[in-house]
C-alpha positions in Angstrom: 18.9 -13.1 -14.2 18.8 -11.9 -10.6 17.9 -8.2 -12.0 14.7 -10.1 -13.3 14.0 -11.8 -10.2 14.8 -8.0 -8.4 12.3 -6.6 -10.9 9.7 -9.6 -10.6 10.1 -9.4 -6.8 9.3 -5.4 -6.9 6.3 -5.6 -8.5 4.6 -8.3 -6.5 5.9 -6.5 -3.5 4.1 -2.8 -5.2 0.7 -4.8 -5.9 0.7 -6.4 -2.7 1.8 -3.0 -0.8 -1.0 -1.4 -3.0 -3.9 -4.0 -1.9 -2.6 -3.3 1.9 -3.5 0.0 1.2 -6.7 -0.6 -0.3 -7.9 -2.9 2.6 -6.8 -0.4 4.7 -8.6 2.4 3.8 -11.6 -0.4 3.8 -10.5 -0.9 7.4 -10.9 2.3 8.6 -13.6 3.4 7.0 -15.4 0.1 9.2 -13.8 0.9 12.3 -14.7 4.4 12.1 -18.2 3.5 11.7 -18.3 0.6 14.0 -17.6 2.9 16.9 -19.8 5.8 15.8 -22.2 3.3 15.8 -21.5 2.0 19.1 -21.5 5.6 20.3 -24.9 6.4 18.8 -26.3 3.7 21.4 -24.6 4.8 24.2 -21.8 1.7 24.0 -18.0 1.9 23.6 -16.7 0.2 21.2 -12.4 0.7 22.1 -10.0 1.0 19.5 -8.0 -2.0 19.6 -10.7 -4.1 19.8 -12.5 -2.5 16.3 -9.3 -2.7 14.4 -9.1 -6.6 15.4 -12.6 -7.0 14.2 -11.7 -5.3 11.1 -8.8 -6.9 10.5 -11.0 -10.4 11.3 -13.9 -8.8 9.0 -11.7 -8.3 6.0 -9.7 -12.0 6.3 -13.2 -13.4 6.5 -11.7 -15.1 9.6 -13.6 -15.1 13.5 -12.7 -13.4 16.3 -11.2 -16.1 19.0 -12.3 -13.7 22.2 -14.0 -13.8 25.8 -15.1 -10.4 25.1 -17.9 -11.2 23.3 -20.1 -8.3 24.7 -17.3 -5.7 22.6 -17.1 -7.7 19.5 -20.7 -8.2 19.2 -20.7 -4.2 18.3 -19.3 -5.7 14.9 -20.5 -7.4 11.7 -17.4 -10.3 12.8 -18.0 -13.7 13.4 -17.3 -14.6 16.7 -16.0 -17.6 18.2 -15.5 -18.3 22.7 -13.5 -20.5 24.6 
């Protein structure tokens, strides 16, 4: 029984790892173009801040931030306080 549970476990844990990946590579791919967009108009768009809005992006969750001027580089929905 608990080798079937092992086995069970291991491949929810390989489809789960595999969909990381996936949205990962989606990720990037964003971020990548996010700040070459940024770039192109003369804005900086920093590193940490694009792979929070990606991360946001792909959750389909806002962006809880101050910095609204940075995040507004990005496609996320943005919520102040």
């Amino acid at each position: 029984m608990r080798d079937a549970i092992r086995s069970t476990s291991a491949v929810r844990f390989s489809r789960s790892a595999r969909d990381v990946r996936t949205s990962w590579r989606a990720s990037n791919a964003s971020v990548a173009s996010w700040r070459a967009a940024a770039r192109e108009s003369g804005r900086t768009l920093d590193l940490p801040d694009a792979l929070i809005a990606a991360t946001a992006f792909d959750l389909d969750a806002a962006v809880l931030t101050r910095n609204v001027q940075d995040f507004a580089l990005t496609p996320v929905r943005i919520e102040t306080y």
